[in-house]
Structure formats: C-alpha cells, structure tokens
ZAKOL-312539 format. One record per residue (C-alpha): residue in one letter; x, y, z. Coordinates in steps of 0.25 Angstrom, whole numbers, padded with zeros to 4 digits, always signed. Example, Ala and Ser with C-alpha at 12.3 -4.5 7.8 and 13.67 -1.06 7.14 Angstrom:
REM residues 2
a+0049-0018+0031
s+0055-0004+0029
This chain:
REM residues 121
x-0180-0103-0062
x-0174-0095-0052
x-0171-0082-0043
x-0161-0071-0049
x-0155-0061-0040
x-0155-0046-0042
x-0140-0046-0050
x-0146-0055-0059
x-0159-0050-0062
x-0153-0037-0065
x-0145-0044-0076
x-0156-0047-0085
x-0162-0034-0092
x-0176-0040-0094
x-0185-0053-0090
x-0196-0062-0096
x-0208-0068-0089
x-0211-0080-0093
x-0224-0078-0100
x-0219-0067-0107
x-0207-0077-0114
x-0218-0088-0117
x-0224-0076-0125
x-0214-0071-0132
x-0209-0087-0137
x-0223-0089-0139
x-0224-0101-0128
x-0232-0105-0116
x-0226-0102-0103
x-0224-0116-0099
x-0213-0117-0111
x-0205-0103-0106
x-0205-0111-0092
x-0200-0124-0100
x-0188-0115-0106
x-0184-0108-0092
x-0186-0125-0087
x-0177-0130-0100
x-0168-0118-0096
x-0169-0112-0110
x-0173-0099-0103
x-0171-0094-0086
x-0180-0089-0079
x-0179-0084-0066
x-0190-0079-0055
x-0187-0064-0053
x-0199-0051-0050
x-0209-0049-0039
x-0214-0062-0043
x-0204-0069-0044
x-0208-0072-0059
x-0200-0081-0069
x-0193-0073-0079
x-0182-0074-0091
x-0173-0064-0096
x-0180-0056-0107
x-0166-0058-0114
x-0168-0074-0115
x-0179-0071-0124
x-0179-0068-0140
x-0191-0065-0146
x-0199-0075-0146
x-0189-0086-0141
x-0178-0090-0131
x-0165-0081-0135
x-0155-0090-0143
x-0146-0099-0137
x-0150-0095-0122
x-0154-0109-0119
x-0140-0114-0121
x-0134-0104-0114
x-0142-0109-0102
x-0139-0121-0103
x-0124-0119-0105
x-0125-0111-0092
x-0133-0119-0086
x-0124-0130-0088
x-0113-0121-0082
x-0119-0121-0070
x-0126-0108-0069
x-0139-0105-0062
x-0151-0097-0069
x-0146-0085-0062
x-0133-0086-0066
x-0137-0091-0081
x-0144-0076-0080
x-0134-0069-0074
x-0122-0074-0086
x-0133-0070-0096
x-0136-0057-0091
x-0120-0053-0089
x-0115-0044-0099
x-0102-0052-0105
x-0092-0043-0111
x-0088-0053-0120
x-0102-0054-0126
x-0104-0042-0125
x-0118-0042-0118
x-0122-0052-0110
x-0123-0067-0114
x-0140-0065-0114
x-0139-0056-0123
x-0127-0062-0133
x-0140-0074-0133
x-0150-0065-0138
x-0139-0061-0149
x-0138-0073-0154
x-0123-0073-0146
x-0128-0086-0140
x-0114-0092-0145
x-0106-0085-0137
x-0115-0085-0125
x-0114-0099-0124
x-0100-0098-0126
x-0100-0089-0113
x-0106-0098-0107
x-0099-0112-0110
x-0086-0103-0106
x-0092-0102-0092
x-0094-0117-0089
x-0077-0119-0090
C-alpha cells in the first residue's frame, strides 16, 4: 500500500474504496485488505484523506477481474513496485490494443501475462 504521484494517478480512469469492493464481492472488509495484503489486488493511498483505493478496472462484478492476480505476481516478480505495477497497466499498448488492464477484464489475460513475462528478459 503506497503513495502514487500525479502522472500515475491520472492513468487510472476510475478508483474503488475499500468498502465499496467488499460490497460488491460480497466480503467483509478485513478480506478486501487480505487480497491488497496477499497482493491479489493494489491498493494505494491517494485523496484528501489519503484513503486506500483500487482501480475500479480491477474489479468484475462481483469478483476480482480474471487473471489479474498473476499478473501481479509476474510483475511483481519482475521487480516492479505497486506504482509502477499500475503505471504498466494503465499504459495504452499498441500491440494490445488498449491497455494490459483492460485486455484482463477482456478475458486477454493470456497475452497480458505474455507482456509481462516478456519484460523480466
């Protein structure tokens, strides 16, 4: 859980507080803080005050968006920061086309993590 600056901030088009997810996926708080903990989900402290937020984009319905927890571990793994995990999602790939956050949420996730496998070499 950390502090995003402006450039990346402006990346993400919408943001979730965390009692609104745990309401949507049907949860108790304390399991949407388990999933940002487990880093299944990022959140990050932005707004006057400095509340924890995820990207709206992260979530589906009534669940976490498919294949977005390995994504984040791949990345993770590759030795990115929350803020830069965000900022590689949020960045429009031409090759996608979109951006890698949205490819997950249309179930593109395969060649999101392809992306992002392709970034550890």
């Amino acid at each position: 859980m950390t502090e995003i600056d402006a450039k990346t901030d402006a990346l993400v088009p919408a943001w979730l507080f965390l009692p609104d997810i745990a309401e949507m996926l049907d949860v108790e708080v304390t399991r949407v803080r388990q999933l940002v903990k487990e880093g299944q989900l990022i959140a990050v402290r932005r707004g006057e005050r400095n509340v924890l937020q995820v990207p709206a984009a992260f979530i589906d319905g009534d669940k976490v968006v498919k294949g977005l927890a390995g994504t984040l571990t791949l990345l993770r793994d590759d030795g990115f920061s929350d803020e830069e995990m965000l900022e590689w999602l949020f960045t429009p790939d031409p090759s996608l086309p979109g951006t890698p956050a949205q490819a997950l949420s249309e179930n593109r996730g395969t060649e999101v993590k392809r992306r992002a496998q392709a970034l550890a070499v």
